[in-house]
N, C-alpha and C positions, 0 to 999 in steps of 0.2 A: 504494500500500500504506500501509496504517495502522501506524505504529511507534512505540512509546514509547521515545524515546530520554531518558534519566537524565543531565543534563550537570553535576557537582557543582567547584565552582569551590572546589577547598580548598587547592591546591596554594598559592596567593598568599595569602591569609590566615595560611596556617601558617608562611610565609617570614617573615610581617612579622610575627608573633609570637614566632619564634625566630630573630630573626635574628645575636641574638649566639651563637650554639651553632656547635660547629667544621662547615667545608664540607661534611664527609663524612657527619656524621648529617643535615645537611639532604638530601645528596641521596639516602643510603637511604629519609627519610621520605618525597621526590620518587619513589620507586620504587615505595611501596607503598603509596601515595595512587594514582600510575596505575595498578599491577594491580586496585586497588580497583572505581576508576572502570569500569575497562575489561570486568570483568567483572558490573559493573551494567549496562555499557551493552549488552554481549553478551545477556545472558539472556534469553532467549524468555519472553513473557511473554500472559498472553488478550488476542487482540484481537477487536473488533464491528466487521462488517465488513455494509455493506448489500445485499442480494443484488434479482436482479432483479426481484422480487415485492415489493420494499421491509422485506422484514424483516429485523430486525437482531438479527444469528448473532452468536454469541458464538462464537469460534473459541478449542480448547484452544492451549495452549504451544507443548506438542509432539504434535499425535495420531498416533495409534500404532496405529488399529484405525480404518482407515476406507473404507468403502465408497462405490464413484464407480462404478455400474455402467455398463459399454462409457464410460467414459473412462480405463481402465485402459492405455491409448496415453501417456495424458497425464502418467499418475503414476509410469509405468518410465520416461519421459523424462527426470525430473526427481527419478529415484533412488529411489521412493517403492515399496510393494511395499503393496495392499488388503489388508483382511482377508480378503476375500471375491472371487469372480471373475465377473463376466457370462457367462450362458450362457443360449441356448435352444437348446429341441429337446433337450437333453442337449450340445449345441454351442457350443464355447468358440469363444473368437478365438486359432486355434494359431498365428498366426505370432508370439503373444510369449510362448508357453510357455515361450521360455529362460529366461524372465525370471519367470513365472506358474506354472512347473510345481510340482505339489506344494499349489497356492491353492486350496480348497475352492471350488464353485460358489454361485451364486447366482441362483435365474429372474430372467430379463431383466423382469420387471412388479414385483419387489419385494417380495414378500408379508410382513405386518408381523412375522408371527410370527419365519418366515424372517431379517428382517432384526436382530428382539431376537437371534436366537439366537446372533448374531455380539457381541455387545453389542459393538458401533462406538461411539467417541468423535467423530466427523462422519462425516457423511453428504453427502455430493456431486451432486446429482441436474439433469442436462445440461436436459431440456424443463420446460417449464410445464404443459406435460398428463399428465407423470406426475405430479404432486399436487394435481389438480384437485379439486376438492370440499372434504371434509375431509381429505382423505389426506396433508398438509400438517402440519396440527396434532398427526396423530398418529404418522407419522417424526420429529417436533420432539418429542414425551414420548420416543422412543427413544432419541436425540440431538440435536445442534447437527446444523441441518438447512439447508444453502447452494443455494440455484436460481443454475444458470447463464442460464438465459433463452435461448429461441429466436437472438435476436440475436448472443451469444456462441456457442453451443455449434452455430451454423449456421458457424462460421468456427474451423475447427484451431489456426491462429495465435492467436485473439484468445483460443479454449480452453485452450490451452498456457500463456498468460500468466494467465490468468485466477486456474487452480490452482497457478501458480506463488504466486503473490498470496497464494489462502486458505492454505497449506501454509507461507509464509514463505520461499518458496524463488524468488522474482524474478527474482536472478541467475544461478540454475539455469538456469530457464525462457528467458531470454535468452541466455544463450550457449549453450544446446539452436538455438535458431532461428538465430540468427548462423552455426553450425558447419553448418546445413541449407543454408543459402542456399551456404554455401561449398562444400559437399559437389555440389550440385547445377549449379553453375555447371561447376565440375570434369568431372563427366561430362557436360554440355550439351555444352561443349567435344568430350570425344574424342566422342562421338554425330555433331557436325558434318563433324568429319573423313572420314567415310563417307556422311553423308547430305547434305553441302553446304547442309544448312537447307532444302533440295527435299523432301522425303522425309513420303510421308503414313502415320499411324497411326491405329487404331482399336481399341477394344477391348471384346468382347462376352462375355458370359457365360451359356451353355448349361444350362440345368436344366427338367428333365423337359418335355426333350423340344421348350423353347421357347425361343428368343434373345431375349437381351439386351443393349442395349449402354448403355453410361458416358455421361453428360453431362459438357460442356465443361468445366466448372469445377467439379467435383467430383472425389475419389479419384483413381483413375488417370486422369482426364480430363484432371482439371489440371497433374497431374503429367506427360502426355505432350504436353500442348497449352501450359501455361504457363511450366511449368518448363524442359523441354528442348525448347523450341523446335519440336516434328515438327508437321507440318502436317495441321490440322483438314479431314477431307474434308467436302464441301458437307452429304451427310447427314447428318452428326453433328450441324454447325449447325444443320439442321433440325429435326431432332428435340430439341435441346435447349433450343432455340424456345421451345416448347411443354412441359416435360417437368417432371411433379409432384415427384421423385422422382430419386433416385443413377443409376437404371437406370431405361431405358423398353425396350420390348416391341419387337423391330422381325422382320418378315417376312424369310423366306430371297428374297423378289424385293428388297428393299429394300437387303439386304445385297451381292445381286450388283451393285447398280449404286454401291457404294461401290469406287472404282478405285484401292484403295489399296494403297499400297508392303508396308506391317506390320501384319499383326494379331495380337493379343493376346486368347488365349484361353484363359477359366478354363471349366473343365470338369466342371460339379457332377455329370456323367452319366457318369463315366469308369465306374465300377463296372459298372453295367449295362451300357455299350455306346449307342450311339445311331444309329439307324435316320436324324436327320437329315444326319449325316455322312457319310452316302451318297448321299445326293442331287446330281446331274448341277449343281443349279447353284448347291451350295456348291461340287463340284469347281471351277469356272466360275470363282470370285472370283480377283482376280489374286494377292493374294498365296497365297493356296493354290496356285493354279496353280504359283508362283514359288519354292516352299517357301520363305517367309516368313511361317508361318502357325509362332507360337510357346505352347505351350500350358502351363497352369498349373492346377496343382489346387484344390478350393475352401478346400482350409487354407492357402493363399498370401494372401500381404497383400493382393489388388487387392479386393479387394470394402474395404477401409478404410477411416480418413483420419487423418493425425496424422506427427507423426516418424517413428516409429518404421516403421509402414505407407510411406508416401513413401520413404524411404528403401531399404526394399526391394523395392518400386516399379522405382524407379531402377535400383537394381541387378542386377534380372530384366532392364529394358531397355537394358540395356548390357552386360548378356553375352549379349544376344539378339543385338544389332546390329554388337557389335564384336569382331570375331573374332581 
């Protein structure tokens, strides 16, 4: 992080210019020489900060009106509340309404008008291909306009710190992650106590009509594969081999020969009902069979990624597992 730190050295100067004056006026003028200082040093002030396009954002003080569309994980982490909220389809990300509710929307592509009408003091914008072209120059006449870069905003952690950075908020951002790591070992912990560190997880998500399941090192992938320990069955390796994408496409024969202990499933189809639920050889799968088959709606954090999603992650799978 870029910091103007103000270090004014007057305290010694003004000793050795008064030093005949009685003890106690020196050390009130010592008193209000450091509130002085201290509150120079304090003061938020603009900083230029290079973003991963190489241009250099003039970041306000303190912004106050700032849109980070679907990085809004990153900015209730770290205390911060958008102008504005992500949404498509009419579709927000309800698992941080506690935090979002009442935030007017925003379409998930931007639209400039859309985004004057908020008049944002920064703009936050995660890919490089949403400001591809000129689209770039003309979010930057609306505001100070910051690219996260593929590289970052492919990675929660390195996002968290990232906007921790532009926002002034480092420390925030740090012990946001610190208190994760601890939060997460914690429930690794009682998770083992029942599953012995044996114990296989998967987790798919059903929407019209077709499965899907998690890659290893994403959202709840990571979260149930890296975090807590549960055991990656051979298909998921496979599939995530290969896999473009949060979620790949997999077959009801595919899923039966995953011989897993727990699955985890979000249900974009609850509404209507789902004809593939009745199928002889989704009954088949062992943890269905086993009633270990734990289900979750689609405003539940697992489609996610961030603290705030992770965490209740975790927590769906640990009152799933531990009784």
């Amino acid at each position: 992080m870029i910091m103007l730190l103000i270090t004014v050295m007057v305290m010694s100067i003004w000793l050795a210019a008064c030093g005949a004056k009685p003890a106690e006026n020196g050390a009130a003028g010592e008193n209000d020489t450091t509130t002085e200082t201290e509150t120079q040093t304090e003061a938020p002030t603009e900083r230029t900060l290079t973003d991963a396009m190489g241009h250099e954002v003039t970041i306000p003080a303190n912004p106050e009106r700032v849109i980070a569309a679907y990085l809004e994980d990153n900015l209730v982490t770290i205390g911060v509340k958008p102008v504005a909220q992500w949404s498509v389809a009419n579709g927000i990300q309800e698992y941080l309404q506690k935090d979002l509710n009442g935030i007017p929307t925003i379409a998930f592509d931007l639209p400039f008008e859309a985004v004057t009408s908020f008049n944002p003091d920064l703009i936050i914008i995660g890919s490089e291909s949403v400001v591809e072209g000129e689209k770039y120059e003309q979010y930057s006449k609306i505001a100070p306009t910051y690219v996260l870069g593929d590289e970052i905003n492919s990675d929660w952690r390195k996002t968290q710190l990232k906007i921790g950075e532009i926002l002034n908020k480092s420390a925030e951002a740090q012990k946001a992650l610190d208190d994760y790591e601890v939060k997460a070992t914690e429930i690794k912990e009682k998770i083992n106590t029942v599953t012995g560190g044996t114990k296989s997880a998967a987790a798919i998500w059903l929407v019209s009509g077709k499965f899907f399941i998690v890659s290893d090192n994403v959202s709840s992938g990571e979260v149930m594969y890296k975090e807590l320990g549960l055991v990656e069955p051979e298909v998921v390796k496979e599939i995530s081999a290969s896999a473009t994408g949060n979620w790949s496409s997999i077959s009801m024969e595919k899923l039966a020969e995953m011989d897993v202990d727990y699955l985890f499933f979000v249900n974009s189809d609850e509404g209507a009902g789902s004809e593939a639920l009745k199928d002889p050889v989704w009954q088949s799968i062992l943890a269905v069979k086993n009633g270990n088959l734990f289900e979750f709606p689609r405003s539940s954090s697992w489609l996610y990624s961030g603290v705030q999603a992770n965490l209740q992650i975790m927590e769906d799978i640990q009152n799933s597992i531990v009784k």
